[in-house]
Structure formats: structure tokens, C-alpha cells
Backbone bond lengths (Angstrom), bond angles and torsions (degrees), N, CA, C in turn:
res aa  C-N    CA-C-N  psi(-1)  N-CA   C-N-CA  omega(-1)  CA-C   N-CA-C  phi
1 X - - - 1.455 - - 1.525 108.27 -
2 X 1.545 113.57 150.03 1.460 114.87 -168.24 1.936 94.51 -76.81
3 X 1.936 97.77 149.03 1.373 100.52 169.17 1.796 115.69 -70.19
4 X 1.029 125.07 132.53 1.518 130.27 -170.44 1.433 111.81 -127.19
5 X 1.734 104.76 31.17 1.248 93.47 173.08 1.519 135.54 -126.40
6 X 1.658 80.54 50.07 1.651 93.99 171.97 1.494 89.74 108.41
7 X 1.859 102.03 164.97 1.261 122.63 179.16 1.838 126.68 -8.69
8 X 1.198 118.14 154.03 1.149 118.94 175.00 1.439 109.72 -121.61
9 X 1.299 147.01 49.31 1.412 141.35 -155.49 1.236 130.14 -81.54
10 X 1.652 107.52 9.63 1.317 128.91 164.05 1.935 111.47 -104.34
11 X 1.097 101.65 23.75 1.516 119.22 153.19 1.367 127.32 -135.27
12 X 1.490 113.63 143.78 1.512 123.11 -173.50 1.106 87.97 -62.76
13 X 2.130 104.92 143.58 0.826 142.09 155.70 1.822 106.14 -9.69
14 X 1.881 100.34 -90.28 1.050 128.68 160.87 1.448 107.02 6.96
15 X 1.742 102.24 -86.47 1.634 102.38 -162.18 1.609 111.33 -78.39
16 X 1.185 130.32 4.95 1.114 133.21 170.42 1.884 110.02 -81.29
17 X 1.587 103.95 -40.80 1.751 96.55 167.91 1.216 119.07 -67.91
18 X 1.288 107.70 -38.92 1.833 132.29 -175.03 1.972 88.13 -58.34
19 X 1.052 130.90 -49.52 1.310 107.97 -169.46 1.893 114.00 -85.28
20 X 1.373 98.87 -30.31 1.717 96.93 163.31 1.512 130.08 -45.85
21 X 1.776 94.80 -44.68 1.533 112.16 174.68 1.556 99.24 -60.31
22 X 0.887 155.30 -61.36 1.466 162.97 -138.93 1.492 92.81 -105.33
23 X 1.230 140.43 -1.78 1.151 127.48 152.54 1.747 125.73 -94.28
24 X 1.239 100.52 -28.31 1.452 123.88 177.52 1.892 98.48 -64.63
25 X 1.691 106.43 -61.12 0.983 129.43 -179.04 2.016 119.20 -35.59
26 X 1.489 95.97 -47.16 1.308 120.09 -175.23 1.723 105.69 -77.84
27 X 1.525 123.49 -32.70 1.296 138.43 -176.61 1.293 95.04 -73.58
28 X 1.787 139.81 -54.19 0.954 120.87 -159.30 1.794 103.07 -81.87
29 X 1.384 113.33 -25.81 1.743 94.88 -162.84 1.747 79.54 -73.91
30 X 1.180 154.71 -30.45 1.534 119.78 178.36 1.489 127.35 -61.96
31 X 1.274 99.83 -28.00 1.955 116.06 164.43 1.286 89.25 -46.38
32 X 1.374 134.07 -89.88 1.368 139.85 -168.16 1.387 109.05 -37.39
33 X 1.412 126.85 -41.26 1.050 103.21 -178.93 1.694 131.75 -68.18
34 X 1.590 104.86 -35.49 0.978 119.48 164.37 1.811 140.43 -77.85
35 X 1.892 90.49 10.53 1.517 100.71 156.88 1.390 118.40 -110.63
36 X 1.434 117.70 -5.56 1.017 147.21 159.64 1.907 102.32 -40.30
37 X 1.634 94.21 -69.16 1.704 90.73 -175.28 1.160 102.81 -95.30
38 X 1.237 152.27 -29.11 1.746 127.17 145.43 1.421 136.81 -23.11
39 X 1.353 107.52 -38.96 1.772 113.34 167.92 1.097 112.76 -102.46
40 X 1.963 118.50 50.77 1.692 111.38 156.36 0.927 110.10 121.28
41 X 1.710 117.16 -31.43 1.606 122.34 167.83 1.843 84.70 91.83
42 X 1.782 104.16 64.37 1.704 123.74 168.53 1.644 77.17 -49.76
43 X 1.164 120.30 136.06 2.012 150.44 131.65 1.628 98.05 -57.92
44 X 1.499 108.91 -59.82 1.504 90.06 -161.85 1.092 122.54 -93.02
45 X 1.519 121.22 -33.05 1.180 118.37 161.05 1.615 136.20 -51.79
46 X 1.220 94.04 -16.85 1.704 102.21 166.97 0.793 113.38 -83.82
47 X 1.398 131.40 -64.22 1.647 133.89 -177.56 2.129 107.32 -42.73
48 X 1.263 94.81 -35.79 2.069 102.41 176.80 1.623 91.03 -52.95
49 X 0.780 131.15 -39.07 1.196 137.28 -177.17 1.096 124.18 -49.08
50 X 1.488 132.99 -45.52 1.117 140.11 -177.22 1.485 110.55 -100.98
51 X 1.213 110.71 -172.93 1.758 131.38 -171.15 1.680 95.92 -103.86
52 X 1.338 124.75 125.91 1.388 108.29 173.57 1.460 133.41 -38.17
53 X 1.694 121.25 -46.19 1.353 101.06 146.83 1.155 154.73 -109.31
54 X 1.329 98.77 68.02 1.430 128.94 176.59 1.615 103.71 -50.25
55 X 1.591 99.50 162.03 1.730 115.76 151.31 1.100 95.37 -156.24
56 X 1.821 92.61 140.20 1.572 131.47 135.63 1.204 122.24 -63.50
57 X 1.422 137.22 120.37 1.557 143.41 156.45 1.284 127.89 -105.49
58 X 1.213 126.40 107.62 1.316 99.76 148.74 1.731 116.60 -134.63
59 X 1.603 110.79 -151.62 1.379 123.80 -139.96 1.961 83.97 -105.39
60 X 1.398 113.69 -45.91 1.139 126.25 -178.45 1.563 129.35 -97.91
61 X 1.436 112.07 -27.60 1.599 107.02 164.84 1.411 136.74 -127.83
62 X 1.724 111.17 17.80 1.010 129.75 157.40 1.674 128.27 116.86
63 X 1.085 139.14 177.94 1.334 121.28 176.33 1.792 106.09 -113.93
64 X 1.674 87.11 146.99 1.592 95.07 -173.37 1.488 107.95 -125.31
65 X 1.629 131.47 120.65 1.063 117.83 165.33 1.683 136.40 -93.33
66 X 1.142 122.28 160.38 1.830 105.53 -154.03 1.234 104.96 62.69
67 X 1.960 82.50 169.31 1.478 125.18 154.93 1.906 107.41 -47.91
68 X 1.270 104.04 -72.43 1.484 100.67 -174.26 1.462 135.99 -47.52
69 X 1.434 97.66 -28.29 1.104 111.72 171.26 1.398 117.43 -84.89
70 X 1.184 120.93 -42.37 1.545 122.57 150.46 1.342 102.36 -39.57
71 X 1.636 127.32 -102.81 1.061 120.69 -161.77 1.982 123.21 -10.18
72 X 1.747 91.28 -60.12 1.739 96.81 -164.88 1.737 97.89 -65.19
73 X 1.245 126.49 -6.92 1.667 111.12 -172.09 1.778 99.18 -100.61
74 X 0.762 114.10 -9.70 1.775 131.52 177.78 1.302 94.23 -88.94
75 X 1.211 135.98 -66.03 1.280 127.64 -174.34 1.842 123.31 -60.63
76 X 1.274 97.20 -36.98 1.923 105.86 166.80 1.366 109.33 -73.07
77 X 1.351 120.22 -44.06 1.796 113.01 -165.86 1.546 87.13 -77.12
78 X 1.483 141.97 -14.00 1.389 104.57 158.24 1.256 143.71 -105.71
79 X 1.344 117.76 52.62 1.161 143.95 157.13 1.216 105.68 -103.11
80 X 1.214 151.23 -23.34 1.214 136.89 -171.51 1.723 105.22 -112.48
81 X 1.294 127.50 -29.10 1.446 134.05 145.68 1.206 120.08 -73.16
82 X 1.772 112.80 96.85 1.741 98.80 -179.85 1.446 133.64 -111.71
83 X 1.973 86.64 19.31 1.783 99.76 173.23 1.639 73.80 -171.72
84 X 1.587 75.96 129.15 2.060 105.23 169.64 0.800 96.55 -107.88
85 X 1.627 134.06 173.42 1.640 136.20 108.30 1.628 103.03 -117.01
86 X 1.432 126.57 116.85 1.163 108.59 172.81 1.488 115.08 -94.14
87 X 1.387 136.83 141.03 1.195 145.26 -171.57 1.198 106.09 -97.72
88 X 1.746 150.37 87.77 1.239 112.85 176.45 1.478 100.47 -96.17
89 X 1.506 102.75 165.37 1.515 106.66 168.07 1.263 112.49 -148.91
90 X 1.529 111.49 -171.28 1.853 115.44 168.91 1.430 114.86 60.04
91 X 1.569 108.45 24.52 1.499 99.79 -177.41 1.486 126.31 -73.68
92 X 1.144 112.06 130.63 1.315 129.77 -169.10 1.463 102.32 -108.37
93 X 1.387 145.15 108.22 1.532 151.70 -140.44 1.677 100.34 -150.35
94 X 1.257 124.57 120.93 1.446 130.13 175.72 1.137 103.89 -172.14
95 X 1.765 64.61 115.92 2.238 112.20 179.84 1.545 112.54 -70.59
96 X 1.378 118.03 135.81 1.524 123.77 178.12 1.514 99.84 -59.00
97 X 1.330 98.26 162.49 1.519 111.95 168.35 2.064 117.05 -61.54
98 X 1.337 99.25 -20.64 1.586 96.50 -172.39 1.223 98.09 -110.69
99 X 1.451 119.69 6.43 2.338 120.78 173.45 1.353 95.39 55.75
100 X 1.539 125.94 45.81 1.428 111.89 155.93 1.495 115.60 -120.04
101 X 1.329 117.73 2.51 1.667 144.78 -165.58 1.217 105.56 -149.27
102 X 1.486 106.70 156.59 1.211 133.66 178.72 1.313 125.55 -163.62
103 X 1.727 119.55 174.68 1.579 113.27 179.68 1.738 85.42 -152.66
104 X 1.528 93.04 137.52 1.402 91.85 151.04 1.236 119.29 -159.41
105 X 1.431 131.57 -177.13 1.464 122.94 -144.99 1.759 96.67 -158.39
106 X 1.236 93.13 146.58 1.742 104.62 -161.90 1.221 91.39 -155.36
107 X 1.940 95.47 161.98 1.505 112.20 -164.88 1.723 84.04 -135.19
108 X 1.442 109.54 122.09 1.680 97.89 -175.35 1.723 112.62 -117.13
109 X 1.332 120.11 122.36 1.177 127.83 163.58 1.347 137.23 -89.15
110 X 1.403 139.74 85.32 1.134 154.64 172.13 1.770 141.65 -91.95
111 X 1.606 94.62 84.03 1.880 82.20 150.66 0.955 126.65 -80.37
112 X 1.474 85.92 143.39 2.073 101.57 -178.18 1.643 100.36 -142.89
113 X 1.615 88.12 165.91 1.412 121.58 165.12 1.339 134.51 -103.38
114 X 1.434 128.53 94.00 1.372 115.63 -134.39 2.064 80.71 -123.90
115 X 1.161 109.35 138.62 1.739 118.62 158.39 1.262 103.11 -64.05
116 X 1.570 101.27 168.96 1.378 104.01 172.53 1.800 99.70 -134.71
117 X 1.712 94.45 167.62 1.510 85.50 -177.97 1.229 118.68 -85.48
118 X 1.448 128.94 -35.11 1.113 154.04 -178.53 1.944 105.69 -36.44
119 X 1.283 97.53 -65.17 1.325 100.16 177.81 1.896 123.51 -142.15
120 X 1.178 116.73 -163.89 1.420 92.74 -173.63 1.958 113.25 -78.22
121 X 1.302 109.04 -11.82 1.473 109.71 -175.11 1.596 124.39 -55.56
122 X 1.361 115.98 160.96 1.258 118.56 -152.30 2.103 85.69 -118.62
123 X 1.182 118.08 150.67 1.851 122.25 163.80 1.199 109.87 -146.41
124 X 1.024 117.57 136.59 1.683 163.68 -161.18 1.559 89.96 -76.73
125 X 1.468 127.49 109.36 1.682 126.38 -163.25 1.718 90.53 -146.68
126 X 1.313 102.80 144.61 1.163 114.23 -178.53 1.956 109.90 -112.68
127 X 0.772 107.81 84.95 1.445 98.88 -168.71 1.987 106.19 -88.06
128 X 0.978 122.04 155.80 1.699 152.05 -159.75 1.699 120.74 -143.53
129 X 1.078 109.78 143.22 1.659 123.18 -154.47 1.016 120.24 -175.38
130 X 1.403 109.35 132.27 1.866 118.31 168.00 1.220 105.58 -127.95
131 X 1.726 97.97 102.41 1.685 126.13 -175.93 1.832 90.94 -84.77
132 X 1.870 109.47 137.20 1.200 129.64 177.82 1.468 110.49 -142.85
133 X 1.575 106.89 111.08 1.618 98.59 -139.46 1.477 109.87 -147.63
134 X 1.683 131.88 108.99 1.376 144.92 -136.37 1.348 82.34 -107.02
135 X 1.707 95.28 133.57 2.124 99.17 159.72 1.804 83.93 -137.24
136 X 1.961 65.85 177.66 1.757 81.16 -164.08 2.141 80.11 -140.08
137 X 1.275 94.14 153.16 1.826 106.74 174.19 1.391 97.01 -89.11
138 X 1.542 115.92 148.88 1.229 124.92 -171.80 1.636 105.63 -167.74
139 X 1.643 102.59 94.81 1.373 116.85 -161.26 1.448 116.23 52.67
140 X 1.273 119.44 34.75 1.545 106.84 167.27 1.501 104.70 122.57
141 X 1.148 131.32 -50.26 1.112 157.46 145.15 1.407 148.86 -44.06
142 X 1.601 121.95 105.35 1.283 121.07 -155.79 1.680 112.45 -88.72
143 X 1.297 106.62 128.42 1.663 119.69 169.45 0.993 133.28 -91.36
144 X 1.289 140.57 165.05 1.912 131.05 147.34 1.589 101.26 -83.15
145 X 0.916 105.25 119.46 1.599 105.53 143.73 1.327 132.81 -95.33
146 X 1.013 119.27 -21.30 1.800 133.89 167.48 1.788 119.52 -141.90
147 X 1.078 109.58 107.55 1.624 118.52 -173.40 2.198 86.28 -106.09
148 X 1.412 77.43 146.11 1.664 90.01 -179.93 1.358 113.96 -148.39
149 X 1.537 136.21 96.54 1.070 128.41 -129.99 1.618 89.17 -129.67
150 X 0.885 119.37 123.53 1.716 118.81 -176.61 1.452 104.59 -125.13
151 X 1.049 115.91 103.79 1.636 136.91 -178.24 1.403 123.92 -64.19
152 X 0.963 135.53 78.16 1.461 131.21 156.66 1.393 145.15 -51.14
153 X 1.508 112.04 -18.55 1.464 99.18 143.90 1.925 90.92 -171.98
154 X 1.391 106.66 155.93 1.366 117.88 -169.52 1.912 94.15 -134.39
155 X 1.127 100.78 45.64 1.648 112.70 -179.58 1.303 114.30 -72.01
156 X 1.429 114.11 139.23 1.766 121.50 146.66 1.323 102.66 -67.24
157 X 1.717 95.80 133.08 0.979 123.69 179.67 1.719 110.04 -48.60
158 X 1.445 109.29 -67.48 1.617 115.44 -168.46 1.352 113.16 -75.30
159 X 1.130 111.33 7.31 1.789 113.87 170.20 2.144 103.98 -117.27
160 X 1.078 112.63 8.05 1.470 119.20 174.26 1.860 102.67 55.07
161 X 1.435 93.29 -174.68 1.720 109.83 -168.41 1.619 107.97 -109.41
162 X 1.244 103.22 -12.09 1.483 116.65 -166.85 1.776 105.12 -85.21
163 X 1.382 134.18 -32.82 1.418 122.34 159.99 1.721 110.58 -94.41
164 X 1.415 118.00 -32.65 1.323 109.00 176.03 1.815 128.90 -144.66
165 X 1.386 85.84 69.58 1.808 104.69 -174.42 1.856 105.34 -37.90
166 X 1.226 126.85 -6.96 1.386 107.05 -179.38 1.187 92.67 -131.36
167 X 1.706 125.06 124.84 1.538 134.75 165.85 1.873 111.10 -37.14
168 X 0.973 110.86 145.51 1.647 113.02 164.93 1.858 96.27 -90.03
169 X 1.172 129.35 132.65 1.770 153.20 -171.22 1.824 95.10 -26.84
């Protein structure tokens, strides 16, 4: 975990902004990611996101390798999510010593609107997550190369998280 306890004054100026920038930098492409699936669950704009061989993981909807494979699992989960808001927070972000890598770590809060299979009705689900998530610089520019999303509950709302943290389809 990065030291956070105040000044570093045995580093140049320089690489001390140089790593803020690349922290700021790293904060906003997760913003993006998460307006990404707020406006519709963007396919392409998410997949821009990553490094071609990237992966998506998670605990609840499976692992994806690449862009393409990203793309096509972005494009199905939004049909069945038909209003996000993702909340991330608590980000905890620490830049390699050479600013070409990184890790960072998020706590994600989401209401959603999820279909169901059963019939045509739509339920009000609160889903929860601790995203742990590797980029790499690539011409200037920060990526995901590994998103790891471990789900803590994908609940209907009016039945709570406390008897059944994962929706039935």
C-alpha cells in the first residue's frame, strides 16, 4: 500500500507532480469507466478503455479476455441492466516507481434496474463490489489491463441483501 503520510522531500519536485498527475489521471479513466455503463452500457467506449489484452473478472459474471471479449460481455449485460449509477469510491491508487504501472482499488455502489428472466418485469437491485484493478501507460496514456470485480451483493431491492445477496436471473 502507498505511504500516505505526508510529504516526500527526499524526491524531486518533478516526480512527486509526475506521480499526482498519474494518479488524478488513473481516477479519471475509472470515472469513464463508470459513465461508460451509466449511458447504456457504451461496448465501445469501454473496451477504448482497456489494453487489447486486457481482462475483466469477476466473482459473479465471469471472466473475459481482450477487447472483444470485453466489448461482447458489455454489450449483453446491457440488456439486462437498463439503468446503472455506478458510485465508485475509497480509491486507493499506487503508481510504480518507473510511472508505467499501477494498482488501484475501489469500493462500488450501484442502483440498478435489472430485467428478469422469468417474465417481462423490471426490479430495483442494489448491487456492491470491491473493484482491484492493474493499468499499464501506453503512449502517454493510462489503461486497465486487469479489472477484478468481486461482487458482494446483486440484490432486489424489496427482498434486501441480508437473506439473498445474489438476485435469482
Amino acid at each position: 500500500m502507498p505511504d500516505f503520510r505526508g510529504a516526500r522531500p527526499d524526491e524531486p519536485l518533478e516526480k512527486r507532480i509526475a506521480r499526482l498527475e498519474d494518479i488524478e489521471s488513473i481516477r479519471q479513466l475509472k470515472h469513464q469507466y463508470a459513465v461508460c455503463c451509466d449511458n447504456g452500457y457504451d461496448a465501445d467506449g469501454m473496451s477504448s478503455l482497456f489494453i487489447p489484452d486486457a481482462v475483466w473478472e469477476s466473482n459473479k459474471f465471469g471472466t473475459y479476455h481482450g477487447r472483444e471479449e470485453i466489448h461482447r460481455f458489455i454489450s449483453e449485460v446491457g440488456s439486462d441492466l437498463v439503468f446503472a449509477l455506478h458510485y465508485m469510491n475509497n480509491a486507493i491508487i499506487d503508481v510504480a516507481e518507473d510511472g508505467l504501472s499501477a494498482k488501484g482499488t475501489w469500493i462500488l455502489y450501484e442502483p440498478a434496474t435489472m430485467t428478469r428472466s422469468e417474465d417481462p418485469g423490471k426490479d430495483s437491485v442494489v448491487i456492491t463490489a470491491d473493484y482491484a484493478d492493474d493499468f499499464v501507460k501506453v503512449d502517454g496514456e493510462w489503461r486497465f489491463s486487469y479489472v477484478r470485480a468481486n461482487f458482494r451483493t446483486v440484490a432486489n431491492l424489496h427482498e434486501g441483501w441480508h437473506d439473498n445477496p445474489y438476485r435469482e436471473g
